[in-house]
N, C-alpha and C positions, 0 to 999 in steps of 0.2 A: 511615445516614451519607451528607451529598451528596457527590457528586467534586467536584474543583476540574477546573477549565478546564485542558486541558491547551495545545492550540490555538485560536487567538480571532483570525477576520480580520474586520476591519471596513472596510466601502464599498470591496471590493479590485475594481478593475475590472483588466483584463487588454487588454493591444493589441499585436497582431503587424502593424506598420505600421498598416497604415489601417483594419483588420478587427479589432472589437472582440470580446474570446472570451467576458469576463466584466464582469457589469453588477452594480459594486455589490454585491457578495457580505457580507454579515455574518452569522457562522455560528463557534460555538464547539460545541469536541469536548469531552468530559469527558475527563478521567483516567482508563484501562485501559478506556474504551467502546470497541466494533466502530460504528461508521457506517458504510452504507452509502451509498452516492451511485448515484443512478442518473439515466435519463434517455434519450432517443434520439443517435444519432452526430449530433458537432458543438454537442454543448450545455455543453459546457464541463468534462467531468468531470473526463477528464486534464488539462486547463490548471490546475485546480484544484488538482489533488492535487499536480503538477511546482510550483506556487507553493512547499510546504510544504518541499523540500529544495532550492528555486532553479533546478530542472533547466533551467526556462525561460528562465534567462539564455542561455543559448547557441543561441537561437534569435534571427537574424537580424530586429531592427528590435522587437524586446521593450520594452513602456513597462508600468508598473504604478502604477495610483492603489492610493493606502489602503494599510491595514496589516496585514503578517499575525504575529503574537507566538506565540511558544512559550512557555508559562509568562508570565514578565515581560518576555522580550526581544523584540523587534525582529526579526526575522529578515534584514531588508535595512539595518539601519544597522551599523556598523563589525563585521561579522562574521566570522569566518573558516567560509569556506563547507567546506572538506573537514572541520573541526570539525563541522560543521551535518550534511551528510550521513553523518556518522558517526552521529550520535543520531537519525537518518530517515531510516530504512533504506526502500528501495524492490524491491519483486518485480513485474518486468517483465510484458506480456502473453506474449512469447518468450522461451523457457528462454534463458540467458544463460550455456553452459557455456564456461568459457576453456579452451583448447589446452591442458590439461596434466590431471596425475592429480585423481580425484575428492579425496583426500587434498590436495593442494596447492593445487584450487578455494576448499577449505572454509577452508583455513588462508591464503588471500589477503589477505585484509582484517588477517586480525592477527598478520601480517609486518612488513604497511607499516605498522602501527602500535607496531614496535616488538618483539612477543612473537616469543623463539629459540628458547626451551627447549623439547626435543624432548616431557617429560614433559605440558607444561604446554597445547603445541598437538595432543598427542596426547587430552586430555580434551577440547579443545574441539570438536574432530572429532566424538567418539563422543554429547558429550552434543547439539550440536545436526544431528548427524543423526540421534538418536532423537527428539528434536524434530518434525524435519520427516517423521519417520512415514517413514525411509528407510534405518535403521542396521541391520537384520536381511535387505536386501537386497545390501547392497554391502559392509558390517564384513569379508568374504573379500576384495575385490577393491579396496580402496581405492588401488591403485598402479596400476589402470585407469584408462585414458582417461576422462574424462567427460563427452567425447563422445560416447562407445560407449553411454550410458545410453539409454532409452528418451526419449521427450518429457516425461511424467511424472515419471519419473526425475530429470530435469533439473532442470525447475523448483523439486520437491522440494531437488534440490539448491543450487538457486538461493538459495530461504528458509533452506537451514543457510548458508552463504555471508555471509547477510543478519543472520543471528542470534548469525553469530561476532564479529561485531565490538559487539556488545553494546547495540545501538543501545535509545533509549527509545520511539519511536515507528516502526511497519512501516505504510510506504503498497502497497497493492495493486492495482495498472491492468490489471484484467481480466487476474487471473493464471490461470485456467483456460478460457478462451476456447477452446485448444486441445486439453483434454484429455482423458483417458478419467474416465466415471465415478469408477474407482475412485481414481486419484490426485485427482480433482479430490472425491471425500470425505475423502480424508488430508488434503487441504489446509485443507477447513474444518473437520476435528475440531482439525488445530492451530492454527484461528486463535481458535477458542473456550477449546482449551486457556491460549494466549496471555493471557487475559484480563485475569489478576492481576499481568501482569507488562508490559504493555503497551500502549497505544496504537493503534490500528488502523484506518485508514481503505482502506475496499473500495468501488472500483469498478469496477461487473460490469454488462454487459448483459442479464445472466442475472437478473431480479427472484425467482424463485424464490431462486437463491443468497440474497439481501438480504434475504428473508425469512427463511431458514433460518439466516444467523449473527451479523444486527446485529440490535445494540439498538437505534438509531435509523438510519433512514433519511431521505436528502436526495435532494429531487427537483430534477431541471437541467433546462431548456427554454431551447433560443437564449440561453445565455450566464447564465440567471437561472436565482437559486433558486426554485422558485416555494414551497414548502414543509419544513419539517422536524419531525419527529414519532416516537413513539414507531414500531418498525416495524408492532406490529399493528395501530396506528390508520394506519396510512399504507397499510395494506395493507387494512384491512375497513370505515376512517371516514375517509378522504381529506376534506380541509377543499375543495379546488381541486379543482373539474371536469376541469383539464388533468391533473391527478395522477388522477384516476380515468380518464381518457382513454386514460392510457398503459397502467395497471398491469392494465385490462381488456380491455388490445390494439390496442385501436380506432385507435390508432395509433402512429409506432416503430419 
């Protein structure tokens, strides 16, 4: 069975004032695929991915050629952008714990969206902190700070945060840059879990990671894709010298 397109930008160039981030990008994600994105710092990863829920508007002197659609839509023509970041959820490089209890972290998002019922955000809690490979550490302590949590901890709780609001697509900007081993393999056994249920764009500086949990990888150099391919052929049959350039060190 093929997937449909879930995300499709075509000729999206990218400009923060006079300095161009992205040239021309056209590039479609399937439905519940992992991508990976990789590349060396300043090649345009996270401009890319901040495209996909508008993060980049709020960057001073932001201009955008071309188009990027989710499904059939438009993502920058008449849209209601807290709608949009609802359905493209994003897990930071830095845990992003807010000043209150782990409990109260998880149930943020689907406050402000409306849900009171104590039964109803009591499930939401448990199921996506078991999700995020984090419910059997903190399920005693959930009226703790989640501040007090470890770095791992964090993040982890970041993704159930990310996961309560029920979004269709999870963007990833080098969400384990900071962590330990072990949380950062909790986080890719659930981004693999994730599969059937979602949407997944990862980028990591870590090429190892992108081999380990996408199905396809995208390579970025100076703002350009220069390639995209299954990950084992991008990892052992790279088409572009610069794609074997990077993934064999030689530069990066």
């Amino acid at each position: 069975m093929v997937s449909m397109d879930k995300i499709t930008t075509k000729n999206l160039s990218v400009y923060f004032k006079e300095v161009q981030a992205l040239k021309d990008i056209t590039l479609s994600i399937k439905e519940n695929e992992i991508l990976g994105i990789i590349g060396p710092s300043s090649s345009g990863k996270s401009t890319f991915l901040r495209c996909i829920n508008r993060l980049n508007d709020k960057n001073t002197g932001f201009k955008k050629e071309g188009t990027v659609n989710i499904e059939e839509t438009d993502i920058y023509q008449n849209i209601d952008v807290e709608a949009l970041r609802k359905k493209v959820g994003m897990v930071f490089a830095l845990p992003v714990a807010l000043p209150m209890t782990i409990y109260e972290n998880v149930t943020y998002g689907p406050r402000r969206h409306g849900i009171k019922e104590k039964s109803r955000l009591d499930e939401i809690v448990e199921k996506t902190l078991r999700d995020a490979y984090l419910w059997d550490e903190v399920k005693d302590r959930l009226n703790s700070s989640g501040t007090d949590l470890s770095g791992g901890q964090q993040q982890r709780m970041a993704l159930a945060r990310t996961l309560a609001v029920e979004p269709d697509i999870i963007l990833y900007d080098e969400p384990c840059s900071g962590l330990d081993p072990i949380s950062t393999a909790k986080i890719e056994e659930a981004m693999k879990k994730f599969k059937s249920q979602y949407t997944q764009i990862l980028v990591t500086n870590n090429t190892k990671q992108a081999a380990r949990v996408s199905d396809r990888t995208a390579f970025f150099l100076m703002g350009e894709l220069i390639e995209v391919d299954d990950t084992h052929k991008i990892f052992t049959r790279p088409k572009d010298e610069r794609t074997n350039g990077y993934i064999s060190g030689r530069f990066g």
